[in-house]
N, C-alpha and C positions, 0 to 999 in steps of 0.2 A: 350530463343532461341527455347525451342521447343512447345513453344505456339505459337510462329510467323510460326513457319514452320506449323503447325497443322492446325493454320488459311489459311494460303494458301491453303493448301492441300483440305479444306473445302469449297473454294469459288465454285470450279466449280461445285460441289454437291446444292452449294445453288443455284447456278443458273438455274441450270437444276430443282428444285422443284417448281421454279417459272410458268414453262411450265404449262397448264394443261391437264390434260390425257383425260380430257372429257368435252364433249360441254359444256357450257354453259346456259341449259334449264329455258328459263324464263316463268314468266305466259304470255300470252297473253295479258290483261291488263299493263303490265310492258313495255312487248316490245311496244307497242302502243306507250306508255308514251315516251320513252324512245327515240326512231325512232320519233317522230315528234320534237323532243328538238335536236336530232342531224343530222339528215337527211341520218341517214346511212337506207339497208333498212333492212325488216323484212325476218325473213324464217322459214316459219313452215314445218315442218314432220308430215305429217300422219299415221299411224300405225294402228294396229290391236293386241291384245294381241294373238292371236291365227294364226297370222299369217306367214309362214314358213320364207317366202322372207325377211316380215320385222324381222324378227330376224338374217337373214345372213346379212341384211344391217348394221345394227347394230351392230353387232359383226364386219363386216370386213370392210366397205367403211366408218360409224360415227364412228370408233374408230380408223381410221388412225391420224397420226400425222399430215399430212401436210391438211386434210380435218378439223380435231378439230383448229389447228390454221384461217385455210382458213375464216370456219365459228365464231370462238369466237373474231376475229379480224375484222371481215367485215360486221357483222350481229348479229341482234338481235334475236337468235333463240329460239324457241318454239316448243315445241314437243307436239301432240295433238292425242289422241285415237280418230278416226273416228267414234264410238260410244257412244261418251262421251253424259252424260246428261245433262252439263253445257249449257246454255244460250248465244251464242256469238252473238255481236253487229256487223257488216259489212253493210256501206250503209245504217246508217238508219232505219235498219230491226233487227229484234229479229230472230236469229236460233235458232233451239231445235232440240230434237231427239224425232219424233212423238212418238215411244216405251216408256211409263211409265216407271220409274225408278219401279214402284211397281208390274210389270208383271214377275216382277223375270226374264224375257229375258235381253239379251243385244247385241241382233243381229241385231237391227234393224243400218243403218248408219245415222249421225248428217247431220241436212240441210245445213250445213254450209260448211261440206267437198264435199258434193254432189255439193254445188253452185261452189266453187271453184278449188277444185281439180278435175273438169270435162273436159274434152279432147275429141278432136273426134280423131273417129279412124276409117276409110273407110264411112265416112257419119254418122257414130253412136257416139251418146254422151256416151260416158263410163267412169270409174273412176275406179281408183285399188290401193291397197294398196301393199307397201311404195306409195308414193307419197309427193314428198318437193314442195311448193307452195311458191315463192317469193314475197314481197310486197314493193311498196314502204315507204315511209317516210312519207306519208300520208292515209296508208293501203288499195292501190289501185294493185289492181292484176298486176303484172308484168310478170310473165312467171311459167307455171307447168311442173314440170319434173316427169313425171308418172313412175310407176316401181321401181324394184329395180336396183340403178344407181352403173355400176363399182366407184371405187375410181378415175380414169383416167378421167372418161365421167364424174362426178362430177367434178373435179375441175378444168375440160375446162369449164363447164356452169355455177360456180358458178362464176368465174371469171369476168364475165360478165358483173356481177350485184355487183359484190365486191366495196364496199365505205368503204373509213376509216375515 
């Protein structure tokens, strides 16, 4: 009797461990893969290791619960440093990061966050870091949300784009 009771007592804990506490981060080649075989779409983050914003996003709007579900449910997310040295394919085209990985710099920004996560802003093409870039199912730009986005204004806009 008191293993049946114990088991009860037990279910709702397992339940709750099923949740996950944090996104989902895949490679970019995976979500690709992945998003064209099911048609839900893609969403990357931009970031910056040094940068303030993307670390209060981080800490308080991608580690809400109802944004980790929003996104690990509706999207195939990818989390991308805007200075990466990696090679990303979009369109046919090779991006890279002009900056040699052997200049011991790492301040220069990737052609590829510059193509996509660019926005005008009073006539001017600017880009900033956080920055979440949505795509579809066929890794075609869908919509850039530049900045760092409350929890709220995230998940009116991801809404949008949410496929299951």
């Amino acid at each position: 009797m008191k293993r049946l009771i114990f088991f009860f007592l037990l279910i709702p804990f397992l339940s709750i461990s099923q949740i996950s506490n944090d996104i989902n981060w895949l490679p970019l080649d995976k979500a690709k893969e992945y998003a064209a075989k099911s048609n839900k779409n893609i969403l990357i983050y931009f970031y910056k290791k040094d940068c303030s914003y993307c670390l209060e996003m981080s800490k308080n709007t991608l580690s809400d619960k109802e944004i980790i579900s929003l996104v690990n449910n509706n999207f195939f997310a990818v989390k991308i440093d805007s200075r990466t040295k990696d090679t990303i394919y979009y369109k046919g085209k090779a991006y890279g990061n002009q900056q040699p990985a052997s200049s011991g710099r790492n301040d220069w920004r990737h052609d590829f966050y510059a193509e996509v996560a660019s926005f005008n802003h009073n006539g001017t093409k600017q880009s900033t870091t956080p920055t979440i870039v949505v795509f579809n199912h066929k890794f075609e730009k869908l919509k850039t949300f530049p900045g760092k986005q409350a929890k709220s204004l995230l998940l009116r806009r991801l809404l949008k784009y949410a496929k299951k």
